[in-house]
Structures are given as structure tokens and as C-alpha cells.
Chimera marker file (.cmm) of the C-alpha trace (Angstrom):
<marker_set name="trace">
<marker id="1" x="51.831" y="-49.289" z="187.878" r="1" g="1" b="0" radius="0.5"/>
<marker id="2" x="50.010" y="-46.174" z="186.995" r="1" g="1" b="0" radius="0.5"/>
<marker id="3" x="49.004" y="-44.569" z="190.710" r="1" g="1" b="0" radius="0.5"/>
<marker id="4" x="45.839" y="-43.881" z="189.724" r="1" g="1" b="0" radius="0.5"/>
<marker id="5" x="44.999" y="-47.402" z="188.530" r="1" g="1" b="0" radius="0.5"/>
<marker id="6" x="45.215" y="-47.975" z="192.455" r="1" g="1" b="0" radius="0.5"/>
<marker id="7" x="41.808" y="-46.920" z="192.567" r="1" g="1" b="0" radius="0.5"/>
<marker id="8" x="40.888" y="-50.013" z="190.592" r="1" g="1" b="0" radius="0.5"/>
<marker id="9" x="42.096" y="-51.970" z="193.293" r="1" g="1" b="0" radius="0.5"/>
<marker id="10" x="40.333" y="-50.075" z="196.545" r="1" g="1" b="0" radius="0.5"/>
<marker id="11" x="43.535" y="-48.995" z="197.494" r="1" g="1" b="0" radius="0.5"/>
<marker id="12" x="42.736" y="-45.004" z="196.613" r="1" g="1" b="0" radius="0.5"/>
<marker id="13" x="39.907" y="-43.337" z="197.614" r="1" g="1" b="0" radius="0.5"/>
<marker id="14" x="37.728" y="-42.603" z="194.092" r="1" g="1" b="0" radius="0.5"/>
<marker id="15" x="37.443" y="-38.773" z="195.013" r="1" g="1" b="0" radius="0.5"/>
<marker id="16" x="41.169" y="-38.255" z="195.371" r="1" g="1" b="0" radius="0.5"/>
<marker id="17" x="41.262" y="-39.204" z="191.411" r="1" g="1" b="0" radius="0.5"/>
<marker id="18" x="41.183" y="-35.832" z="189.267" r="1" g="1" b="0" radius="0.5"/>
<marker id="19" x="40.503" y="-35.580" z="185.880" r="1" g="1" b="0" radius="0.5"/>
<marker id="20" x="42.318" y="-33.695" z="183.038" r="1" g="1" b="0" radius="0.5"/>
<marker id="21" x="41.088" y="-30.210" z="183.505" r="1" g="1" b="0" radius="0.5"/>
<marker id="22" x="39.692" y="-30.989" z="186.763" r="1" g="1" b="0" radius="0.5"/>
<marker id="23" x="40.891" y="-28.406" z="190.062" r="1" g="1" b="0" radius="0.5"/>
<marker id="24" x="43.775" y="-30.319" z="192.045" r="1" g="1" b="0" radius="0.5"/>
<marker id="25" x="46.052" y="-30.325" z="194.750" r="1" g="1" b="0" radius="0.5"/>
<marker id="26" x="48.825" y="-32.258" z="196.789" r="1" g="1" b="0" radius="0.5"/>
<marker id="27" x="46.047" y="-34.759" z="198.343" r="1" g="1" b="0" radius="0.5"/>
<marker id="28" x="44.470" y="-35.329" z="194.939" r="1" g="1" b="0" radius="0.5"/>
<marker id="29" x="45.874" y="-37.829" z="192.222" r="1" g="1" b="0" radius="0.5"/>
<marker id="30" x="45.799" y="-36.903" z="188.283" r="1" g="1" b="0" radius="0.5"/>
<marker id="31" x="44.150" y="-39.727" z="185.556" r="1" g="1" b="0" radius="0.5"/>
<marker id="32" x="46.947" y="-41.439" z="183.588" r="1" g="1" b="0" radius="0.5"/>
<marker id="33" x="48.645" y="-39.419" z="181.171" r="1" g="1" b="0" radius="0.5"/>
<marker id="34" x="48.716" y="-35.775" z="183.176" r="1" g="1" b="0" radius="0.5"/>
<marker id="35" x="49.850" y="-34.137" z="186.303" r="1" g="1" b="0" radius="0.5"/>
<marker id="36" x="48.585" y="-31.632" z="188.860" r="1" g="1" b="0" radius="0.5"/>
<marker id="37" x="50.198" y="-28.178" z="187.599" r="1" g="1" b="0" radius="0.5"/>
<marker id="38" x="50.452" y="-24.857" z="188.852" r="1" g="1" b="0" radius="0.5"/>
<marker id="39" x="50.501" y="-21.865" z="186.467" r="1" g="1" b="0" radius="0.5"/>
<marker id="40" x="51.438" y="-17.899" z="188.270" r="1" g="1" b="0" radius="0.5"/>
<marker id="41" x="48.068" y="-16.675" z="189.029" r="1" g="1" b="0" radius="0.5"/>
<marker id="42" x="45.986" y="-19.296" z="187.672" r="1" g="1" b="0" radius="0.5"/>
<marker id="43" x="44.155" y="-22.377" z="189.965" r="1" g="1" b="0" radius="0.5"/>
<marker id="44" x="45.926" y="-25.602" z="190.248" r="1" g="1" b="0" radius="0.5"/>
<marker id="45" x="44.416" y="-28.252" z="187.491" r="1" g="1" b="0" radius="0.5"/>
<marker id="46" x="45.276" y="-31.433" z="185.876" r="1" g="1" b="0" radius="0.5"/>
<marker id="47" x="47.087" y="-31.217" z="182.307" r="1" g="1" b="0" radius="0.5"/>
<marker id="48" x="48.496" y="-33.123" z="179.587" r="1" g="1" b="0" radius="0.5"/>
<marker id="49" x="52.507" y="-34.151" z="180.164" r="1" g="1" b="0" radius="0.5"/>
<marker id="50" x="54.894" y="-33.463" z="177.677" r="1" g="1" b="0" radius="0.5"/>
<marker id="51" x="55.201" y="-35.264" z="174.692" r="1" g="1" b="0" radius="0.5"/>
<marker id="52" x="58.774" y="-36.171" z="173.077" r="1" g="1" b="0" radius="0.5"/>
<marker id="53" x="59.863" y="-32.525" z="171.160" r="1" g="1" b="0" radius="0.5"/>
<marker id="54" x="57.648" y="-30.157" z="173.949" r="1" g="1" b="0" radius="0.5"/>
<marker id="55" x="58.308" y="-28.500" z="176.600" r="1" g="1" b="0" radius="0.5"/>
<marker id="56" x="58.702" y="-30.148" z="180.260" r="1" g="1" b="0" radius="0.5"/>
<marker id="57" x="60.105" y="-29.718" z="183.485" r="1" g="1" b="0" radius="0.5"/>
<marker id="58" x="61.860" y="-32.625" z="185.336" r="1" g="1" b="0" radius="0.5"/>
<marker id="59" x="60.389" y="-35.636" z="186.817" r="1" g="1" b="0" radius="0.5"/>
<marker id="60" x="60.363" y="-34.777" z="191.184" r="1" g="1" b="0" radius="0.5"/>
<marker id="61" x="58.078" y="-36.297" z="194.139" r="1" g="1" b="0" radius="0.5"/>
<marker id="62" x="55.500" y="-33.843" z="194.123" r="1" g="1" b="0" radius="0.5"/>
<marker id="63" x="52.039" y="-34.124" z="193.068" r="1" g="1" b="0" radius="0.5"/>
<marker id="64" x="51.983" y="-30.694" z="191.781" r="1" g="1" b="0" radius="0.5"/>
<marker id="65" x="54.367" y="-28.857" z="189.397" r="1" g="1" b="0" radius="0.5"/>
<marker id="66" x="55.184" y="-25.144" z="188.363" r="1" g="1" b="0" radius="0.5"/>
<marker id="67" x="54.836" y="-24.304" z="184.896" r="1" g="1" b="0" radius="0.5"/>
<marker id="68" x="55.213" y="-27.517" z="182.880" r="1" g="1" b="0" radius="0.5"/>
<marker id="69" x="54.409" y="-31.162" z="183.397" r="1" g="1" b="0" radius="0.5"/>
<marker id="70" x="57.237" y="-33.707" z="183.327" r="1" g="1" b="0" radius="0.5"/>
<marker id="71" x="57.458" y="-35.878" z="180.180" r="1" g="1" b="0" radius="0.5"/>
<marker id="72" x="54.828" y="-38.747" z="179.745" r="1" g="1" b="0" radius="0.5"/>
<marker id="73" x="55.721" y="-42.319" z="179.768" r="1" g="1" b="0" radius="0.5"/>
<marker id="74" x="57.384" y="-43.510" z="176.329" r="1" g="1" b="0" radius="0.5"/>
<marker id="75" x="57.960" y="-39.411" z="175.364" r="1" g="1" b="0" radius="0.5"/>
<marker id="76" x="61.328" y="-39.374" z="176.515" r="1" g="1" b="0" radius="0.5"/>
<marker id="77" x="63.087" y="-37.299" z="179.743" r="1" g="1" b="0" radius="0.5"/>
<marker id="78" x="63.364" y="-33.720" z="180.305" r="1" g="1" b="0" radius="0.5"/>
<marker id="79" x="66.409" y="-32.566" z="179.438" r="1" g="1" b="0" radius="0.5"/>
<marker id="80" x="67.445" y="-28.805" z="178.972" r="1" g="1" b="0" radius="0.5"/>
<marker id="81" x="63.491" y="-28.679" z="179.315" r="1" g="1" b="0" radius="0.5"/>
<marker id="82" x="62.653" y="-30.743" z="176.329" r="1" g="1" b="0" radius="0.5"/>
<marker id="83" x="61.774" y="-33.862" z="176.325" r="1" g="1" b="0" radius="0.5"/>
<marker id="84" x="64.014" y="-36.047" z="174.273" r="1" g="1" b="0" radius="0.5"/>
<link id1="1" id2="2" r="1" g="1" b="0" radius="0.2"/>
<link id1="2" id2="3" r="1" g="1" b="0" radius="0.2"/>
<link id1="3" id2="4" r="1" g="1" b="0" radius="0.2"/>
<link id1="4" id2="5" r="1" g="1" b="0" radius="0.2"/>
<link id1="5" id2="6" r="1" g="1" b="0" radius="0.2"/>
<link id1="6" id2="7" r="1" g="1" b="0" radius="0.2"/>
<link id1="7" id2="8" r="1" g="1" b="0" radius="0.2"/>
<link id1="8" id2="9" r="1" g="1" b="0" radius="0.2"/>
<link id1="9" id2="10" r="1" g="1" b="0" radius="0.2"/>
<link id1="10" id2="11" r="1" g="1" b="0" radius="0.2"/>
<link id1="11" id2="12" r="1" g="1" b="0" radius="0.2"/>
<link id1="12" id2="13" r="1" g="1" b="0" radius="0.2"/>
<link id1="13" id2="14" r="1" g="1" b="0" radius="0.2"/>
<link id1="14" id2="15" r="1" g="1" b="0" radius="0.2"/>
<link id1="15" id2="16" r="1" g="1" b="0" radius="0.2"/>
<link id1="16" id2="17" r="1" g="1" b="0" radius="0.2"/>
<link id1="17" id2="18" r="1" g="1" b="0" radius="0.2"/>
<link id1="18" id2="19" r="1" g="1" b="0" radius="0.2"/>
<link id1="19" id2="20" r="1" g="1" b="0" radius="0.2"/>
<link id1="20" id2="21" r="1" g="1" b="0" radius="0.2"/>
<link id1="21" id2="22" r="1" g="1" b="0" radius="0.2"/>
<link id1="22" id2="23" r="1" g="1" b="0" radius="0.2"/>
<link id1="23" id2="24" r="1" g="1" b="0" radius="0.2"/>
<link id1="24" id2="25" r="1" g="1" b="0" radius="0.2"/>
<link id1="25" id2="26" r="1" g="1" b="0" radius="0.2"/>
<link id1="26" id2="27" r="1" g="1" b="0" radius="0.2"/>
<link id1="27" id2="28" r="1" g="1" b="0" radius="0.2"/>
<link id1="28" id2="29" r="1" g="1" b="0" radius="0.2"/>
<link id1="29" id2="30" r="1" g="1" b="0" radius="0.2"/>
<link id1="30" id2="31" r="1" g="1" b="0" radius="0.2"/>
<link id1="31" id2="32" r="1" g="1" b="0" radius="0.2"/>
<link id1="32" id2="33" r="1" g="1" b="0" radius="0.2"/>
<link id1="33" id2="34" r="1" g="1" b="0" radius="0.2"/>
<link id1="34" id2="35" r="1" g="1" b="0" radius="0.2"/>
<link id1="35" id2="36" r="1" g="1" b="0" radius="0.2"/>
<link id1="36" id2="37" r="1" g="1" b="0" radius="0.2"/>
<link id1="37" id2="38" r="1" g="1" b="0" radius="0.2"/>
<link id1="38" id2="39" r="1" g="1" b="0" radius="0.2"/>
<link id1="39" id2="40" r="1" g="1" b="0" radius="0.2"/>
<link id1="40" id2="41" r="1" g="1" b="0" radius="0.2"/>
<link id1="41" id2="42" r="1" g="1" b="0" radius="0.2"/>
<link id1="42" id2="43" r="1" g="1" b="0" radius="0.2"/>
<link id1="43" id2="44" r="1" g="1" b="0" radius="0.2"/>
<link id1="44" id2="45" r="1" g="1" b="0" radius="0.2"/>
<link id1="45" id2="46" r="1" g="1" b="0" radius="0.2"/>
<link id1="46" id2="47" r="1" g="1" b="0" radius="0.2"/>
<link id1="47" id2="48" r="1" g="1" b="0" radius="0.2"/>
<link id1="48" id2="49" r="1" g="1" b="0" radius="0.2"/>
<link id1="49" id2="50" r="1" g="1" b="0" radius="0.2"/>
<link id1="50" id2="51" r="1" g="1" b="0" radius="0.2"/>
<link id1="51" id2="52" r="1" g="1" b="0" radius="0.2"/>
<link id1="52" id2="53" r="1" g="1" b="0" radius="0.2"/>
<link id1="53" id2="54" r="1" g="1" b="0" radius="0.2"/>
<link id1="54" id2="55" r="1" g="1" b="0" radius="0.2"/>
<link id1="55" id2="56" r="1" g="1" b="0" radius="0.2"/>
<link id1="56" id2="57" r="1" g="1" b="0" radius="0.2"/>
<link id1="57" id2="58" r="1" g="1" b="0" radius="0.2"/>
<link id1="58" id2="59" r="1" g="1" b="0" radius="0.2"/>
<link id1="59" id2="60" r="1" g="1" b="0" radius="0.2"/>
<link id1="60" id2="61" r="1" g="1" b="0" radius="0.2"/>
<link id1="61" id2="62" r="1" g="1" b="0" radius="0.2"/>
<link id1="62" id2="63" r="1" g="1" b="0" radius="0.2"/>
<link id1="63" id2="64" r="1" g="1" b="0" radius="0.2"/>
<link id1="64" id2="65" r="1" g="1" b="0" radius="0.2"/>
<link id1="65" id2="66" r="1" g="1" b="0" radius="0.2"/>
<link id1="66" id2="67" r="1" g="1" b="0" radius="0.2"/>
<link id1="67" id2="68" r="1" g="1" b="0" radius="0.2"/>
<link id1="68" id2="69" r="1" g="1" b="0" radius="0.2"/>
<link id1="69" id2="70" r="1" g="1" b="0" radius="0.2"/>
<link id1="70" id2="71" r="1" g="1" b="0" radius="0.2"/>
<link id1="71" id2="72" r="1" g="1" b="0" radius="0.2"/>
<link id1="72" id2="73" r="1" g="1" b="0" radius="0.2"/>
<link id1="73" id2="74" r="1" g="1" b="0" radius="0.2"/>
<link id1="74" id2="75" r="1" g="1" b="0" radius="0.2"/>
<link id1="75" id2="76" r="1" g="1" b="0" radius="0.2"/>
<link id1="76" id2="77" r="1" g="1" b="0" radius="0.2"/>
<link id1="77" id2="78" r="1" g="1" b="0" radius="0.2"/>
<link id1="78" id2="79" r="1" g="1" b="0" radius="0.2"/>
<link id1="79" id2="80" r="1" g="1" b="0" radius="0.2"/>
<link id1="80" id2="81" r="1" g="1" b="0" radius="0.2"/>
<link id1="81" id2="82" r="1" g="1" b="0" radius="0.2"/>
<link id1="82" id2="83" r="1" g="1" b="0" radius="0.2"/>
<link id1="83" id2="84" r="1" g="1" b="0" radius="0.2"/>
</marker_set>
């Protein structure tokens, strides 16, 4: 189950859910198809996950991530920081 489809169910608060491009942090939950990622420097925000052939860090339990989102569903799994 996507986490934030939760929501839909009362089981998340609605301002915990973030956006793509939205500010976030490790209380807040990205929308579907992103994750909460931390750049050197630059704010916290949600952004797309890595599609099969891009870059990507490894899946971990974290809602936020340094430098690269982990694959997406159906894109593959990061390997050698690709996803394949």
C-alpha cells in the first residue's frame, strides 16, 4: 500500500502529506511516486524517484534521503547507483 494513500483512510493526518516540490521533513510523508530529499545546502523537498536507467541511491527506512531518491516502484533497484 502506498503510505500516503493512508490518508485516504483517516489513518494519516492530511497535513503530514507533502507534495512534489513541496518543503519536507522526517514527520512529513511524500505523494506517491517521490521522496523527501536532501541536497548540500539546499532545503529539504519532495522529488521525483528514479526511473529504470537514472540515477538512485538505495532503498533505507528514512523518510528523507541525501542526494538521490531510491528507485520508483516498477523502475527497477539501485544497484551500483542505477537503477536496473
Amino acid at each position: 500500500m502506498w503510505l500516503a494513500s493512508a490518508f485516504y483512510k483517516n489513518l494519516i493526518p492530511k497535513e503530514r502529506i507533502r507534495r512534489k516540490g513541496d518543503f519536507c521533513n522526517e514527520k512529513t510523508i511524500c505523494e506517491e511516486h517521490t521522496c523527501c530529499l536532501k541536497r548540500a545546502e539546499v532545503a529539504r523537498r519532495c522529488k521525483p524517484m528514479g526511473k529504470r536507467g537514472g540515477y538512485c541511491s538505495p532503498r533505507a527506512l528514512t523518510n528523507v534521503y541525501f542526494g538521490l531518491c531510491p528507485c520508483d516502484t516498477n523502475q527497477g533497484t539501485c544497484e551500483g547507483g542505477i537503477c536496473t
